[in-house]
C-alpha positions as CSV (number, residue, x, y, z in Angstrom):
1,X,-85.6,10.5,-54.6
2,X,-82.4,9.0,-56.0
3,X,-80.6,12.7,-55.6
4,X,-81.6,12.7,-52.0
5,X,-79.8,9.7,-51.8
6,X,-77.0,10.5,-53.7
7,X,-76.4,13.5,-51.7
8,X,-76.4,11.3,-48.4
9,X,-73.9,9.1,-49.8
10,X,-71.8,11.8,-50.7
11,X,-72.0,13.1,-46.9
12,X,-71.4,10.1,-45.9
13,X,-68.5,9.6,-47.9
14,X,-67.2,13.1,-47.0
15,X,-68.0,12.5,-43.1
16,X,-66.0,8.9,-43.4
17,X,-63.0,10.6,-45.1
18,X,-62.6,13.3,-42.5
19,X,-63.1,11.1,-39.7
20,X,-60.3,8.9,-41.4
21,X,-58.2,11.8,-41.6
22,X,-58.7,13.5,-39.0
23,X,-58.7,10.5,-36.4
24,X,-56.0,11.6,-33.6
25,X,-57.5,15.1,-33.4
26,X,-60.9,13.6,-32.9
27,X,-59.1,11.2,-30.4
28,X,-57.6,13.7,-28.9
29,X,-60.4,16.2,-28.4
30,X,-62.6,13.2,-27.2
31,X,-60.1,12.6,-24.3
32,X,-59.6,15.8,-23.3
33,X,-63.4,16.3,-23.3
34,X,-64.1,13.4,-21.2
35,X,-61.1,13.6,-18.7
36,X,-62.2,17.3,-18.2
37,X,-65.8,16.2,-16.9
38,X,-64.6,13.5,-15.1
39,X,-63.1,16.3,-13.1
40,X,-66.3,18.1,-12.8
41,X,-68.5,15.3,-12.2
42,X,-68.6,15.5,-8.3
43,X,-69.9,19.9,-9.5
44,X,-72.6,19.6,-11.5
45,X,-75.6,17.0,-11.3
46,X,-76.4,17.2,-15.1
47,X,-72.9,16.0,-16.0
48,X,-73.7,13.2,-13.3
49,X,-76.6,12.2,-14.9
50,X,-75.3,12.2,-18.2
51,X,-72.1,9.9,-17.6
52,X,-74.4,7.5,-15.1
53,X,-76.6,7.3,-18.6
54,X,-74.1,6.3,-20.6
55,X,-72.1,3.8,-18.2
56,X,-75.7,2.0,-18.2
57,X,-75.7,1.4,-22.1
């Protein structure tokens, strides 16, 4: 039990470190994800459905 945890503090550790360091790509990528759907969200009803989801929460 105690190495399963260890192992999911490590990954945790890693995945904070790489977010840290790797911020403004991931900001980057986000926005250009999100300004590209925005585009298409008049096209495809999924896409509606899914930004309409997350504007409620």
């Amino acid at each position: 039990f105690s190495v399963f945890l260890g192992i999911i503090f490590f990954l945790e550790l890693t995945a904070g470190v790489l977010a840290f360091v790797f911020k403004d790509w991931i900001k980057d990528q986000l926005n250009f994800f999100i300004n590209n759907n925005i585009r298409a969200y008049r096209d495809d009803i999924d896409l509606q459905n899914l930004i309409d989801f997350t504007q409620e929460y």
